[in-house]
C-alpha positions as CSV (number, residue, x, y, z in Angstrom):
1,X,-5.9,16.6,-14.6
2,X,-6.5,16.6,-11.1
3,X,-9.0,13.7,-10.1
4,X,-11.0,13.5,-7.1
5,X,-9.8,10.8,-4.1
6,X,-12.9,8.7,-5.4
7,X,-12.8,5.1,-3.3
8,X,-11.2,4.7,0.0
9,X,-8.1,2.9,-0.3
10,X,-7.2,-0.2,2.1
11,X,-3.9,0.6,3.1
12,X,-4.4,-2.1,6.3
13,X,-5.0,-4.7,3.5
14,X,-2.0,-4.2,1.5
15,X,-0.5,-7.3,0.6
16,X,2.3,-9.7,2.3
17,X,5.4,-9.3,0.4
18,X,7.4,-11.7,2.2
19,X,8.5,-14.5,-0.4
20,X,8.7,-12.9,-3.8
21,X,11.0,-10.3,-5.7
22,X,10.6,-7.4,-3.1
23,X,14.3,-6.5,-1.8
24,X,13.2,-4.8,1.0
25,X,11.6,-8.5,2.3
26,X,14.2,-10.3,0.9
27,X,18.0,-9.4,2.0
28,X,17.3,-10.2,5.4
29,X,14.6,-13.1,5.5
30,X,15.8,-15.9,7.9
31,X,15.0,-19.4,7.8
32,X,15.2,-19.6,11.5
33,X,13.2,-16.6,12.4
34,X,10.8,-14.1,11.1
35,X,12.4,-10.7,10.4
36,X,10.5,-7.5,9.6
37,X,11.5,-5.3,7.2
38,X,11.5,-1.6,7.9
39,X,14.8,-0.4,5.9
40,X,15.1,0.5,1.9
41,X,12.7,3.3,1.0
42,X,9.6,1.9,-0.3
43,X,6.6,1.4,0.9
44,X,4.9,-2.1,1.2
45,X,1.2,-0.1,0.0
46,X,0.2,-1.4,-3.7
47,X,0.8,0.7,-6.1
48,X,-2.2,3.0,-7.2
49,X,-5.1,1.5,-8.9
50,X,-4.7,3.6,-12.6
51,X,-1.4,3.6,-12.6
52,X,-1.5,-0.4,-13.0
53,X,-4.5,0.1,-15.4
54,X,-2.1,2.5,-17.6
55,X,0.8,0.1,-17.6
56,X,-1.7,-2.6,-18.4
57,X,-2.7,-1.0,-21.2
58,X,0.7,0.1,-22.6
59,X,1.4,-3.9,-22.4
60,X,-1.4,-5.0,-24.6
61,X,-1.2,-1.8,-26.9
62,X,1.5,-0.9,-28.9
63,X,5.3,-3.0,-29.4
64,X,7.7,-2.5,-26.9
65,X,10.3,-0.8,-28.6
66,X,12.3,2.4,-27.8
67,X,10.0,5.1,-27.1
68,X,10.4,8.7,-26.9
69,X,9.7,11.0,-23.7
70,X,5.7,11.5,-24.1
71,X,4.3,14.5,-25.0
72,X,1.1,14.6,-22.7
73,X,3.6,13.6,-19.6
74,X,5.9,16.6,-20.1
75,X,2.6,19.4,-20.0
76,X,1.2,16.9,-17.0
77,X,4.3,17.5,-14.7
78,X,4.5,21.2,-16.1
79,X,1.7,21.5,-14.8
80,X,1.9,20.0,-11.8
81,X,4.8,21.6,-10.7
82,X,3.4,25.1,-11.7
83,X,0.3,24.2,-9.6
84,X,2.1,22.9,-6.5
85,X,5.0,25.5,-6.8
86,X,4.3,28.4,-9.1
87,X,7.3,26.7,-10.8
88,X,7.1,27.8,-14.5
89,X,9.5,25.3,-16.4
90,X,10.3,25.6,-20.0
91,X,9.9,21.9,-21.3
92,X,13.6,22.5,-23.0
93,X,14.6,22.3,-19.2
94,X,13.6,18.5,-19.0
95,X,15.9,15.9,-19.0
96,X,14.8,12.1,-18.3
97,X,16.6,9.8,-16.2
98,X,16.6,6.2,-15.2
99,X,16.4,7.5,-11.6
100,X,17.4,10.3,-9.3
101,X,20.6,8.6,-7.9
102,X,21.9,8.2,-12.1
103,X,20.9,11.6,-12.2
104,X,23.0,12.4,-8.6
105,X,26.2,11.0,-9.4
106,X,25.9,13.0,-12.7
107,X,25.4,16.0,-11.3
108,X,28.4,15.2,-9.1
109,X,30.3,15.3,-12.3
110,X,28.9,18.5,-13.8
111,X,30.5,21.8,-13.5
112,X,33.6,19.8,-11.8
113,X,36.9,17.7,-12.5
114,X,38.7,15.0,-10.5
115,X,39.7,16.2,-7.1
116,X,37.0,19.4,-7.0
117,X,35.5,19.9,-3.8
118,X,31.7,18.8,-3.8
119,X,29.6,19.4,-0.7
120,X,27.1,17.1,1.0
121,X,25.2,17.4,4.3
122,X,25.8,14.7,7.2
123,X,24.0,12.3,7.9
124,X,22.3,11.8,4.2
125,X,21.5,9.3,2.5
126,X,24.2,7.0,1.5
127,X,24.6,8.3,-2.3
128,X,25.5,11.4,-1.6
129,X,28.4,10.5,-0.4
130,X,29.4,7.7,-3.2
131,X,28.0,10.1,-5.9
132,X,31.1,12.2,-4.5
133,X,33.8,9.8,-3.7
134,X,32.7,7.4,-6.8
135,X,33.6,10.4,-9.0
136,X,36.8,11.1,-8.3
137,X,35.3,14.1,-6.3
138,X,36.3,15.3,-3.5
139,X,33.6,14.7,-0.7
140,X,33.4,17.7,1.5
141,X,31.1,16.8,4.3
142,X,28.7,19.4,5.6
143,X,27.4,19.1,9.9
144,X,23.9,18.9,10.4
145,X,23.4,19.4,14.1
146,X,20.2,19.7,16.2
147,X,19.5,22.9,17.2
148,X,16.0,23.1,19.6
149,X,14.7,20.1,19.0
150,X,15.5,20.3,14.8
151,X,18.5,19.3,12.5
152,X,19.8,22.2,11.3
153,X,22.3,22.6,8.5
154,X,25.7,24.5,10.0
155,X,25.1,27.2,7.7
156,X,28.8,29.0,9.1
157,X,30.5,25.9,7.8
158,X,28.7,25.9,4.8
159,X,30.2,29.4,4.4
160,X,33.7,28.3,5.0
161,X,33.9,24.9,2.9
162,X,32.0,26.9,0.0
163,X,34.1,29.6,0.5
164,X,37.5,27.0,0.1
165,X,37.2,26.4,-3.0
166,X,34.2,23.9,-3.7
167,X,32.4,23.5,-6.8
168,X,29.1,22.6,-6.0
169,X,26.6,21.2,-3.3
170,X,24.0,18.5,-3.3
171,X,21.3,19.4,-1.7
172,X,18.5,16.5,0.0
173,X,14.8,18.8,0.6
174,X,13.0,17.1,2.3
175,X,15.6,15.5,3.9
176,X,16.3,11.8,4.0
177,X,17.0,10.5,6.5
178,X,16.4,13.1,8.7
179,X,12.7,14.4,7.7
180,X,13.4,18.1,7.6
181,X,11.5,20.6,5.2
182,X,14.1,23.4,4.6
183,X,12.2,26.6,5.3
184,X,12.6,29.6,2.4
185,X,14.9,31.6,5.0
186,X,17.0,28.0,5.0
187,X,17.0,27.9,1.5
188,X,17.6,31.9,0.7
189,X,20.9,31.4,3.3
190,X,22.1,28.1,1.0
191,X,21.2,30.0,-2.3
192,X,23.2,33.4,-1.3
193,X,26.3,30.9,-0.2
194,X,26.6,29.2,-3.4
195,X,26.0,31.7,-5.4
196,X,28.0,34.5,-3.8
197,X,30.7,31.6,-4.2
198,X,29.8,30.3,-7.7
199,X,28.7,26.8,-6.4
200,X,26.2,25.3,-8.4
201,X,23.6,23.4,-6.6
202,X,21.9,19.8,-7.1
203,X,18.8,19.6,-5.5
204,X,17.5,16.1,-4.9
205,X,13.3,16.2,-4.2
206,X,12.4,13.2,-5.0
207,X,10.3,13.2,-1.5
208,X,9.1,16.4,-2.1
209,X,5.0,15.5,-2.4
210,X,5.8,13.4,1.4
211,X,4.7,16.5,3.2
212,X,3.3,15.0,6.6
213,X,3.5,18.6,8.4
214,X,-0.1,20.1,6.8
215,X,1.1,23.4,8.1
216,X,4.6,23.6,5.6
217,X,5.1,23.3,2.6
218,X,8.2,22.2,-0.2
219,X,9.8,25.2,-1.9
220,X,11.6,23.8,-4.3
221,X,15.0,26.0,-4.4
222,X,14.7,27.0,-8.2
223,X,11.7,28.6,-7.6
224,X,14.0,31.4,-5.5
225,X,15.2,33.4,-8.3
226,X,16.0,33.0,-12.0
227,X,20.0,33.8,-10.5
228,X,19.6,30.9,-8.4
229,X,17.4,28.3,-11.2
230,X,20.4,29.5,-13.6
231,X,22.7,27.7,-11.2
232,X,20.7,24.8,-9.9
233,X,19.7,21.3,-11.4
234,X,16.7,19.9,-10.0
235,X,15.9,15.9,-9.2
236,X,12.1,14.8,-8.9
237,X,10.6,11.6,-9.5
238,X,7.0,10.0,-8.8
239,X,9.0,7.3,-7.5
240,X,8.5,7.7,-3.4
241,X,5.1,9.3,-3.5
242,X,3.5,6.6,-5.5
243,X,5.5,3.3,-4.7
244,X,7.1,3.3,-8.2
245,X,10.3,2.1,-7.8
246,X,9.8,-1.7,-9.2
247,X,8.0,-0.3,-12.5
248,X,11.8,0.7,-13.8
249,X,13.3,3.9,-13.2
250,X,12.0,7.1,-13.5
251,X,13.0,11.1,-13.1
252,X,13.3,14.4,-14.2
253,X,16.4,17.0,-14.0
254,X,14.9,20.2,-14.4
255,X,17.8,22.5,-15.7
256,X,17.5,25.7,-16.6
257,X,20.9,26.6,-18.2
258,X,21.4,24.8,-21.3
259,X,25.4,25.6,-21.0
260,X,24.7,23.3,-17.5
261,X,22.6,21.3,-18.9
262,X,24.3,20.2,-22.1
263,X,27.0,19.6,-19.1
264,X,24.9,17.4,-17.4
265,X,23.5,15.5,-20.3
266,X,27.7,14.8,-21.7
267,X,28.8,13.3,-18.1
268,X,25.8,11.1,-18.0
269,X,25.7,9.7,-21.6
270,X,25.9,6.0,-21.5
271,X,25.5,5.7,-18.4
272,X,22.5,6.8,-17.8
273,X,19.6,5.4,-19.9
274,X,16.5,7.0,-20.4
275,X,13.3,5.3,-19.0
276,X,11.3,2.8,-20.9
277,X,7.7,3.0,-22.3
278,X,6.4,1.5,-19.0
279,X,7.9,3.3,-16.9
280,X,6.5,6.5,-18.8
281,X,3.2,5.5,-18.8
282,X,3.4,4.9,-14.9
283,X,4.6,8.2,-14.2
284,X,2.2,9.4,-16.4
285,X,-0.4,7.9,-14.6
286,X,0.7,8.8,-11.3
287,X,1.4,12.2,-12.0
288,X,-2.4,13.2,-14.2
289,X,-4.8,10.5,-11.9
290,X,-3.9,9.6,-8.8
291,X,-3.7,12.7,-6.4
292,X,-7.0,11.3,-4.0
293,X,-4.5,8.5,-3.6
294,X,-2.1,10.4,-2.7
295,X,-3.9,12.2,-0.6
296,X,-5.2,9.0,1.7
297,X,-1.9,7.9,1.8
298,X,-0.5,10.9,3.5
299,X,-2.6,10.7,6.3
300,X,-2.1,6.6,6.8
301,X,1.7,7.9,6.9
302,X,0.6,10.6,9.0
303,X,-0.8,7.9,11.8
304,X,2.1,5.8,11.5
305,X,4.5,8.7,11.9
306,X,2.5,9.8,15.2
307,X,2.5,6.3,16.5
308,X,6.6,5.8,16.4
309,X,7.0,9.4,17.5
310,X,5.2,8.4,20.9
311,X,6.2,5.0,21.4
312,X,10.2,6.8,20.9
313,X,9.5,9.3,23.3
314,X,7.9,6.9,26.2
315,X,11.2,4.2,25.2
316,X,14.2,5.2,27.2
317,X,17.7,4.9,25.6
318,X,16.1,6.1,22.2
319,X,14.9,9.4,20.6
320,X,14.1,11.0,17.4
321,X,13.2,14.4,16.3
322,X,9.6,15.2,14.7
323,X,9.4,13.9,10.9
324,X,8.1,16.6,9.0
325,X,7.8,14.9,5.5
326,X,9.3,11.6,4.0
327,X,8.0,8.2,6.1
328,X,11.2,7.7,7.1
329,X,12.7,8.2,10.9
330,X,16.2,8.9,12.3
331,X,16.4,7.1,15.5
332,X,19.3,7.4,18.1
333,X,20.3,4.3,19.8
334,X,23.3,6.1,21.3
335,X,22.2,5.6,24.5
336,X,22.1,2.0,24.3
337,X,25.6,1.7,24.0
338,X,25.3,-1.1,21.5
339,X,28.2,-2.6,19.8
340,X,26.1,-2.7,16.5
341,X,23.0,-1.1,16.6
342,X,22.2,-2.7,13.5
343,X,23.0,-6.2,13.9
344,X,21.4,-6.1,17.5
345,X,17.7,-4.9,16.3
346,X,18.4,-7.3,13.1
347,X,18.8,-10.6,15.9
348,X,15.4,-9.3,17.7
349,X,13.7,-9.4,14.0
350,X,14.0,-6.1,12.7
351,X,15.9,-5.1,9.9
352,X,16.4,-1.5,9.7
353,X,18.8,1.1,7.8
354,X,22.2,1.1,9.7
355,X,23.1,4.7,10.3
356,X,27.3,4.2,9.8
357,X,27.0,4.6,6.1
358,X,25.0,7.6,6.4
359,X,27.0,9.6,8.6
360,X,26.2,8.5,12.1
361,X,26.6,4.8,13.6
362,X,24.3,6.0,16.7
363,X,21.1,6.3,14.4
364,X,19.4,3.7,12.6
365,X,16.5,4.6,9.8
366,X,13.6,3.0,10.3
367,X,10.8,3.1,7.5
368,X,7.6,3.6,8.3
369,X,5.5,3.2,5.0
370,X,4.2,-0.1,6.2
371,X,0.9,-1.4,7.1
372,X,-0.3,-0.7,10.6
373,X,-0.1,-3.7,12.1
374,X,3.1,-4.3,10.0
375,X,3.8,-1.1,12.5
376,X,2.8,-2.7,15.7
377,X,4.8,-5.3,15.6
378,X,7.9,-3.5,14.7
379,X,7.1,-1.1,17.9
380,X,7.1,-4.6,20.1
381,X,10.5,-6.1,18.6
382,X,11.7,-2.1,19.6
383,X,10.3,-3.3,23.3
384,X,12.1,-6.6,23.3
385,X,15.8,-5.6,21.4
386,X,15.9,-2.4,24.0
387,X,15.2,-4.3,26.8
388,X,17.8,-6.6,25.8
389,X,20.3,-3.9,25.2
């Protein structure tokens, strides 16, 4: 069920999170100065109202014991992801996961030995790479560049690393930490690679209801073909969209192909546990009641995006390209010539994502999913670290 927005939420009144279990807060907080927190991706926006009322209730109901996958949330997110996506999924399909990044390094070990080639765009989030390496894989890293303004995947290189003898590709749409929506051509040109090259694809879209650009949309790469579902496993979680990730973890791998999936389900036995009752009910909730929240938090993230955007472009010595979805930004510092962009903005305050282990040590990530003014004062520590650069 798709419930109206009902109440306007406070984002602005979200609550102070400095002093308590948060780890975004906590890994850098300073006795001898105040530092601001804009790095690991979640947002500092309390978690929707029913979704605390359903794990509230799960609490004083029934024992916590093991619990099976529920019944009601497997038609909810079928039917969520046929409404969004005109994404028809058998429930067979469904596997549940502790997480997405469980579910990346095991589909890093799926269809592959020790020493296979497995593809992963540059920069991207840190996982990708250690999902890889942390295998026994062989990481085969593949160039985004911008082209016009926009990262682009080097789809020529794609062509020849695919073409050399890799096994399979994991895919980030929409892009962390670069904010890209892959458009259907994109997606069509990936799809045709790896399949004309029997590559099979993991597809991690766990910020796939982050759409900021109103005028695009998430295709998720599945959806292309039944050739191209038969070949492709799936990661989506509630986790980004509804500020999940302290409940306990929780995702689906949507895979067709029960020869892949069985696969899938072999290399990540334990290893990766299934979720827990509460972490069900959360998703649960998320998923069937909360969509007005949703909604009103894409355009606070909206705001906040527009904000950094202009304050980047007006700040010599940094830029960014546009975010399309995710509340995340890619910022390069190159021009500042800094030693260590990371541990220069961290001694003006600001603790932000260093860029080296993604791919690029001239970008740092900066997370905006924060309260406004949360917002203006990281765009004033910006002022004061660049001017002392």
């Amino acid at each position: 069920m798709n419930k109206a927005p009902g109440s306007i939420i406070d984002f602005d009144g979200s609550p102070c999170r400095r002093g308590g279990d948060s780890l975004k807060w906590n890994r850098y907080a300073s006795e001898h100065k105040e530092v601001i927190a804009a790095w690991v991706a979640d947002t500092d926006f309390l978690t929707p109202g029913p979704v605390i009322d359903a794990v509230r209730a799960r609490l004083e109901g029934r024992p916590l014991g093991y619990c099976d996958l529920p019944l009601e949330l497997v038609e909810v997110f079928l039917q969520r992801m046929q409404r969004l996506y005109n994404w028809q999924i058998e429930p067979s399909s469904i596997v549940p996961l502790s997480g997405v990044v469980p579910g990346l390094f095991g589909a890093a070990r799926t269809a592959s030995g020790p020493g296979d080639g497995v593809i992963a765009q540059s920069p991207n989030y840190h996982h990708f790479f250690g999902a890889a390496q942390l295998s026994e894989r062989h990481l085969l890293k593949l160039d985004n560049h911008i082209v016009c303004g926009q990262w682009q995947m080097d789809f020529d290189q794609l062509e020849e690393i695919a073409a050399a003898g890799a096994k399979s590709l994991l895919l980030c749409n929409p892009h962390n930490p670069v904010g890209r929506i892959l458009t259907r051509k994109e997606l069509e040109t990936i799809a045709d690679t790896c399949l004309r090259n029997n590559l099979m694809i993991c597809s991690d879209e766990i910020h796939a209801e982050i759409i900021l650009d109103e005028s695009k949309s998430h295709i998720p790469i599945a959806t292309l073909s039944p050739e191209v579902a038969d070949k492709t496993i799936t990661l989506l979680s509630p986790s980004k969209a509804f500020n999940l990730p302290g409940i306990g973890g929780f995702a689906f791998a949507v895979i067709p192909n029960s020869e892949l999936r069985e696969d899938f389900k072999a290399k990540i036995h334990g290893i990766a546990t299934e979720p827990g009752s509460l972490a069900y009910a959360a998703g649960l909730a998320a998923y069937r009641d909360c969509d007005g929240w949703l909604a009103q938090q894409l355009n606070y993230l909206r705001e906040n995006r527009d904000l950094l955007e202009a304050k980047v472009a007006a700040t010599a010595g940094l830029s960014m390209t546009h975010v399309e979805a995710t509340f995340l930004a890619w910022i390069d510092v190159s021009e500042l010539a800094l030693e260590s962009p990371f541990e220069h903005f961290l001694a003006h305050g600001l603790a932000l994502s260093d860029g080296a282990p993604m791919g690029d040590p001239n970008y740092q990530r900066l997370n905006f999913g924060c309260t406004r003014a949360t917002l203006q004062e990281i765009l004033k520590r910006i002022d004061t670290a660049v001017a002392a650069a």
